[in-house]
Every structure is written in C-alpha cells, then in structure tokens.
C-alpha positions in Angstrom: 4.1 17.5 -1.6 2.5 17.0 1.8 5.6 15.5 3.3 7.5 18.4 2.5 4.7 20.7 4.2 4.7 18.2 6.8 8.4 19.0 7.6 8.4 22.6 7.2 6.4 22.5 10.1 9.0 21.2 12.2 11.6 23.0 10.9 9.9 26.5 11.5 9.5 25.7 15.0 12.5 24.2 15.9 13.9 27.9 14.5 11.7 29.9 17.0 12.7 28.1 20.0 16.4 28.0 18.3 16.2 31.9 18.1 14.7 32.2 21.6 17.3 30.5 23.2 19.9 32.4 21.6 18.2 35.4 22.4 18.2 34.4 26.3 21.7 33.3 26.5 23.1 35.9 25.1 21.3 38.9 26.9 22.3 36.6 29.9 26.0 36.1 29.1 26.3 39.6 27.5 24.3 41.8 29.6 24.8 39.8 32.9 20.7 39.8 32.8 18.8 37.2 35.2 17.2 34.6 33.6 13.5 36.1 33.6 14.9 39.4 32.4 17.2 37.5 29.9 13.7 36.1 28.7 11.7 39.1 28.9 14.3 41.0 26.9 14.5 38.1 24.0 10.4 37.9 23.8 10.3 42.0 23.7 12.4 42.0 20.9 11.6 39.5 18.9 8.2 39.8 18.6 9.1 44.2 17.6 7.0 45.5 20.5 9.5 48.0 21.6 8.9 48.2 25.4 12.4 49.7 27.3 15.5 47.8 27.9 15.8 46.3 31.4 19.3 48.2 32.2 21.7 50.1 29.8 23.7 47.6 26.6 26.8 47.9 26.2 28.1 47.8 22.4 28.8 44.1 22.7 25.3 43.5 23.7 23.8 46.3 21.0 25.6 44.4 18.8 24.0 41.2 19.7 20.8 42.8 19.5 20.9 43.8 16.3 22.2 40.4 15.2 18.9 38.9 16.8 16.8 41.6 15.4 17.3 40.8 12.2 17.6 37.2 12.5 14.7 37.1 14.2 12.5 38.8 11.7 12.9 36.9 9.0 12.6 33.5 11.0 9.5 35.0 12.3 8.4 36.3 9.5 8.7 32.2 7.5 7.5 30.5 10.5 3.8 32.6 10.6 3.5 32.0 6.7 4.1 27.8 7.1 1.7 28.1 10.8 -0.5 30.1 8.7 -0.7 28.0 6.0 -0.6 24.4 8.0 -3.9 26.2 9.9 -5.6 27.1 6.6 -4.8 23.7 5.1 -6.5 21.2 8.1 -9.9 22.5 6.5 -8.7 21.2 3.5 -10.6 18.2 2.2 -7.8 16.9 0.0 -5.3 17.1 2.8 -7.0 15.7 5.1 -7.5 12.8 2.6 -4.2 12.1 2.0 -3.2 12.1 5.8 -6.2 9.3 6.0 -4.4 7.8 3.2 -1.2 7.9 4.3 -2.4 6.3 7.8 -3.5 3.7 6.0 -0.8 3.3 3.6 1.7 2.9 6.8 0.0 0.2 8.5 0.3 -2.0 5.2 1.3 -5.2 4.9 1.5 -8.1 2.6 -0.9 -6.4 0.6 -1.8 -6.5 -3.4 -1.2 -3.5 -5.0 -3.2 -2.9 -8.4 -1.5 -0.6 -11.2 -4.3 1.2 -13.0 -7.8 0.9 -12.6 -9.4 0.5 -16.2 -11.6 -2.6 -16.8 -8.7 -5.6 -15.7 -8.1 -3.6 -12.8 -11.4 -3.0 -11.7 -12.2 -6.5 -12.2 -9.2 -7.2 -10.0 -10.2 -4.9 -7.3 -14.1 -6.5 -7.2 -12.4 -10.4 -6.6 -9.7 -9.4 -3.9 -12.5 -7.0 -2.5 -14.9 -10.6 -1.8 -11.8 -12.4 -0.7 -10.9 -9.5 2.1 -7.3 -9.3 1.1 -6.0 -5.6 1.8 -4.9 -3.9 -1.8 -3.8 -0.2 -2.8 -4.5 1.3 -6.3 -2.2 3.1 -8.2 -4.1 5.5 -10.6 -2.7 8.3 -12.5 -6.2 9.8 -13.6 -7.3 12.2 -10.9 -10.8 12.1 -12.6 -10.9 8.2 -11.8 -9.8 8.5 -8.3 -12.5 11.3 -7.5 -15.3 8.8 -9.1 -14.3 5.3 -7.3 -12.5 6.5 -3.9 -14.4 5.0 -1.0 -13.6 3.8 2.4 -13.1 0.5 1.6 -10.9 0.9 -1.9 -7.8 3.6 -1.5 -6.0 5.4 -4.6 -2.6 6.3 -4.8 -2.5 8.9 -7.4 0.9 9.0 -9.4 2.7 7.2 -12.3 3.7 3.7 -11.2 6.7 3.7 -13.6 8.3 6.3 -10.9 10.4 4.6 -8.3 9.3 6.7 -5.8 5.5 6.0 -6.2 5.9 2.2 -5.7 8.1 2.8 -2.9 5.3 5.4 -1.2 2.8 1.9 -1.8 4.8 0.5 0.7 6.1 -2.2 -2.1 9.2 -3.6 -0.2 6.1 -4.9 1.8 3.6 -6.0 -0.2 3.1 -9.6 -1.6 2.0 -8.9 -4.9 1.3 -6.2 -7.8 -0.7 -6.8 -10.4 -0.3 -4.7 -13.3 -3.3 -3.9 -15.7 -2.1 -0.6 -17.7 -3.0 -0.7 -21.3 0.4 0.2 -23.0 2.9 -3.0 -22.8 5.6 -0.6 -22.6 4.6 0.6 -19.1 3.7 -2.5 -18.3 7.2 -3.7 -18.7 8.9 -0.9 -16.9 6.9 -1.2 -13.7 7.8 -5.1 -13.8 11.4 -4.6 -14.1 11.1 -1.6 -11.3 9.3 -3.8 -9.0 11.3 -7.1 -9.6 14.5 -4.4 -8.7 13.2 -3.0 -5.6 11.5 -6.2 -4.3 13.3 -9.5 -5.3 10.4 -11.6 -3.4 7.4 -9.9 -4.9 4.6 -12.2 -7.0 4.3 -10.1 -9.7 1.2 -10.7 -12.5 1.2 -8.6 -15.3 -1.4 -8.1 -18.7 -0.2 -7.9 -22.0 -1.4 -7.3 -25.7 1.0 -8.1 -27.5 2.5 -11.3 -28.3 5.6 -10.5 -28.7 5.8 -8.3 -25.3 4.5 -11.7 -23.3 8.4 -12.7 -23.4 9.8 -9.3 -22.6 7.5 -8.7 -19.8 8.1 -12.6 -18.1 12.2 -12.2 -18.8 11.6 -8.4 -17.1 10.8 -10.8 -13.7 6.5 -11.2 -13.7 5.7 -14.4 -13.0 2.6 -14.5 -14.5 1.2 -12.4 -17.7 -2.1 -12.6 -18.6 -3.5 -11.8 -22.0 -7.0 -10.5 -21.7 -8.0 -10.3 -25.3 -6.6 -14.2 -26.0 -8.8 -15.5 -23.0 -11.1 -13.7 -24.4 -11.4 -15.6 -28.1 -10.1 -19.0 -26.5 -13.6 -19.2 -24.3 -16.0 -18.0 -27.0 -14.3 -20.5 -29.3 -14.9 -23.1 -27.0 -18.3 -22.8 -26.5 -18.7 -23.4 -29.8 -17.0 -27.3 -29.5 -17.4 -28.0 -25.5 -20.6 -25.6 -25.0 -21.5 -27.9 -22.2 -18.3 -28.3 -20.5 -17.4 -24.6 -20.3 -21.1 -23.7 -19.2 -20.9 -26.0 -15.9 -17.2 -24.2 -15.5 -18.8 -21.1 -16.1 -21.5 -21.9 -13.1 -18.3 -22.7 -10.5 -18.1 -19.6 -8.2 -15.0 -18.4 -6.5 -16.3 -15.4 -5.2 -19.0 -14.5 -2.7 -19.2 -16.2 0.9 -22.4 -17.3 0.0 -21.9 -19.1 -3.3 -18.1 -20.6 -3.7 -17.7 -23.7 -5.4 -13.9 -24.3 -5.3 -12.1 -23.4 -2.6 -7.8 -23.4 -2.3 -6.9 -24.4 0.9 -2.7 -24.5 2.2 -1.5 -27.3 4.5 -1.0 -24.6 7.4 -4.5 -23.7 7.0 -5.8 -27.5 7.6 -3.2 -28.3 10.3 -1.4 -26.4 13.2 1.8 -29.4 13.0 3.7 -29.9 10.5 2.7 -33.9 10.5 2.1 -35.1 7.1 -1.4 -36.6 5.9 -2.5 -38.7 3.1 -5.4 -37.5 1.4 -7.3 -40.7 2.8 -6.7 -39.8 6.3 -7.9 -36.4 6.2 -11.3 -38.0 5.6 -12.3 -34.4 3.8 -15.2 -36.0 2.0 -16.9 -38.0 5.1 -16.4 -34.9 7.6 -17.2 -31.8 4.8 -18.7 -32.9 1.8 -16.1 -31.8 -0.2 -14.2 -33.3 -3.1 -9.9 -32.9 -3.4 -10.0 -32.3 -7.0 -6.5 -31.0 -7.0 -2.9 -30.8 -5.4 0.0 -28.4 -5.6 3.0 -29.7 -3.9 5.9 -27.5 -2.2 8.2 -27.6 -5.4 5.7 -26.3 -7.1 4.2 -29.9 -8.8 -0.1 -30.1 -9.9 -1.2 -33.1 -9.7 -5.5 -33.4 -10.8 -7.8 -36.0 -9.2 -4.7 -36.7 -6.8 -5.1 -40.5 -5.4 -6.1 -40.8 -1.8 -2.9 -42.1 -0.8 -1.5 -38.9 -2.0 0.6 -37.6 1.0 -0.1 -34.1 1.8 3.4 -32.0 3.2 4.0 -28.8 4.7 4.2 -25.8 2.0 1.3 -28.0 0.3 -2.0 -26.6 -1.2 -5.3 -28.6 -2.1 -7.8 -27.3 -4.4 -11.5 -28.7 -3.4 -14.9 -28.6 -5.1 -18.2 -28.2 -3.2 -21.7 -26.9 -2.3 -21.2 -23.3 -1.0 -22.8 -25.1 2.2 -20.1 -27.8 1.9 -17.5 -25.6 1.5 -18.7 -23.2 4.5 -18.5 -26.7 6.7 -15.1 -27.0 5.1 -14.1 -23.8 6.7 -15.9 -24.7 9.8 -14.5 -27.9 10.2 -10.7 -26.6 9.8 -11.3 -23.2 11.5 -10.0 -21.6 7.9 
C-alpha cells in the first residue's frame, strides 16, 4: 500500500512540470512569446488566477489555451490531493514505521526469516536474538505485532503463503526460513513457495502431524521438526536415563556468558585452506576445550573423532567447554 503512495508521489509531479512545460512551449511556439512571458503566461493560467494576457491570442493559441486549461485543472487538482495527503501522512506513526521497516528490510542479507510468531517462533526469535544473527518475522496478527515490535525484533505483517510477502522479506536473499505456523497445511505451502522462489534456501519447518512430516520434507524443507514428539521423547527419558538427560539439560548454547558447546567451521579456525589433523590444532592444550564432534564437507558426523582426524575446508567441529574455555576458544582463533 505504501509503495503505491510512494509512487503517486512521483507521478503527480512529474505531471506538473510535464504540464508546465507544455504550457511554455506552446505559448512560445504559438504566440511567438519570449521565454519569461511564455512562463508567466503558463503559471497565470494554470494556477486560475486570471491576470491579463501578455499580447492578443490568436485562435490557434485560444485553442491551446483552453486545451491547457482544462488539462491543467484536473492534473492540479490530483497532484494537491496526493501532496496533501503525502504531508498529512509523515506524522503518521504507522508510516513512518513501515519506511523504518522497509529501510531495514533493504539492507538484508543472509538473514533468517521466522514465519509466525506463536510459542516455536518466539522460542526461535530468543536463540538467534543471543547468537546476533539478523532475522525478519512474518506475522499475520496485527495484535501480536503491536505487542512484541521493538528495535531490535522487526515484523512483517502479511500472510507468508502469498508470493509477494516472502518476496517483500527479501527471501531470494536470506539463508534460511524457519516456519513455525500451527496448521501443517500452511506450513506446507510456504515450503513449496520458498523452495520455488529460492532453490538455495535452508528451510526448517514444524509439523504435527505424522503423516504431513513426509509431505512437508518432499515439498523441499530440509529439516521438520515435531514439537509435541520432542516433547514426550525427553520426559520419557528422564524416566530411564534421568541422569544423562539432566547433565544434557545443564549444556548451554545460548548466552556469551554461559555456552557449553560451541560449533565452529574450518574458515572460522583458519584463514588457508591448509588441512589439519585434529592433533595438530592442539585445541585442548591452547583452549581447554574438548572436539567432541566432526561434520565433514559431504555432509559426514563423526562423534569423539580420533586425533588424527584430518580437518578440510567446508569442515565444522563441534567442541565442549567451560563458558571461560570456550570464550579463550574464541579468543584464541579470533572467532
């Protein structure tokens, strides 16, 4: 909506200087005026003040007249209703809002965006938020929006299963979406939407139904995530490995002050592409830290990796530590 008003801007005044540039060539072509009389005539009767001509028209020249008369009234008459209303409307709150939005919204990139912002989403929001990673909600409920808009979380308000509202998230440049809408259904439309319009996208997506998990990961996410399951699978195992999922339960990934287990890429260790064994890297002697985990660049998880575990280019580690350990970790490797 504010586009369009945006462009009506520019439209009404491109037609005013249009029409006074008509108005002076041809009361200087027709009427053999001088420029400055040309211009005085054109202004004079445009703006209907009625002042007397410069020298006698002839009928080719009252004909012209007329002609700009008339055009000129009604071009006048739009252009002071879209000033008038473009004036009244920068006291706007709302407007002004979206333009701040919209700022923002342009400078994007490789950003999260978050579909919906119900209890998954917010939950979503509150981890990227600690990590610094940019994101942009998409919320439909204007009553949310008003209640959780703040400087550091933007809304997008509109219906992520319309093209056009992923496209206006700037989603040919973000690096993931992570749907969290209750309905499968919509779930599974903004998936294959996404997949459609960005063919590179990592694309996480909840479900609650069973059989929708398949739909949804054929649709193109590469990850679904069902809440309630997680849900029953943890409380279940507190009842046979109470310990076990208590000490996992005490690992922090969040908060600068308190992260146990950090993931760390190859480029973020080292500038060269040079690969490393795990025993040369000497991560335990120089940080404390413990490699507890590797990922390799086909994709490959290897757990408790041997120390003569080469390390490559496109690689990740995952590393468990102190929070003190793993801020030396991040000292030692400028991460």
């Amino acid at each position: 909506m504010f586009k369009r008003f945006g462009s009506k801007i520019y439209i009404a005044l491109t037609l005013l200087v249009t029409v006074i540039a008509v108005g002076v060539l041809g009361f200087r072509f027709f009427s053999d005026y001088s420029w400055t009389d040309a211009l005085y005539m054109t202004v004079i009767t445009v703006s209907t003040v009625g002042f007397g001509e410069v020298q006698p028209l002839d009928d080719t020249a009252k004909l012209f007249t007329v002609f700009l008369i008339t055009t000129s009234a009604l071009i006048l008459g739009y252009s002071l209703s879209v000033i008038t209303e473009y004036i009244v409307g920068k006291s706007d709150p709302e407007r002004v809002q979206y333009r701040k939005l919209q700022k923002m919204i342009s400078k994007l990139e490789n950003h999260i965006i978050i579909v919906g912002y119900g209890r998954n989403g917010k939950q979503a929001a509150d981890k990227l938020s600690a990590y610094n990673k940019p994101f942009l909600i998409i919320e439909n409920d204007k009553a949310v929006i008003e209640k959780y808009q703040s400087d550091e979380r933007f809304f997008l308000e509109g219906n992520a299963t319309e093209d056009s509202v992923l496209i206006e998230a700037q989603i040919k440049k973000a690096s993931c979406l992570i749907c969290t809408l209750p309905e499968d259904a919509d779930n599974l439309f903004i998936v294959l939407s996404a997949r459609q319009i960005n063919k590179d996208l990592k694309i996480i997506s909840r479900a609650s139904q069973d059989a929708s998990y398949k739909k949804i990961r054929l649709a193109g996410a590469d990850n679904v995530i069902m809440p309630d399951r997680i849900g029953g699978d943890h409380m279940a195992s507190l009842v046979v490995v109470p310990d076990l999922i208590e000490f996992l339960d005490n690992l922090s990934i969040v908060g600068k002050r308190s992260i146990n287990i950090e993931e760390v890429s190859f480029e973020d260790l080292f500038d060269d592409n040079k690969e490393r064994t795990i025993r040369e890297i000497a991560m335990r002697s120089r940080t404390g830290c413990t490699i507890i985990g590797y990922k390799s660049p086909e994709g490959e998880y290897i757990v408790n990796p041997e120390a003569d575990t080469v390390l490559k280019p496109g690689s990740k580690v995952v590393v468990l530590g102190r929070p003190e350990q793993v801020n030396q970790l991040n000292k030692e490797f400028n991460i």
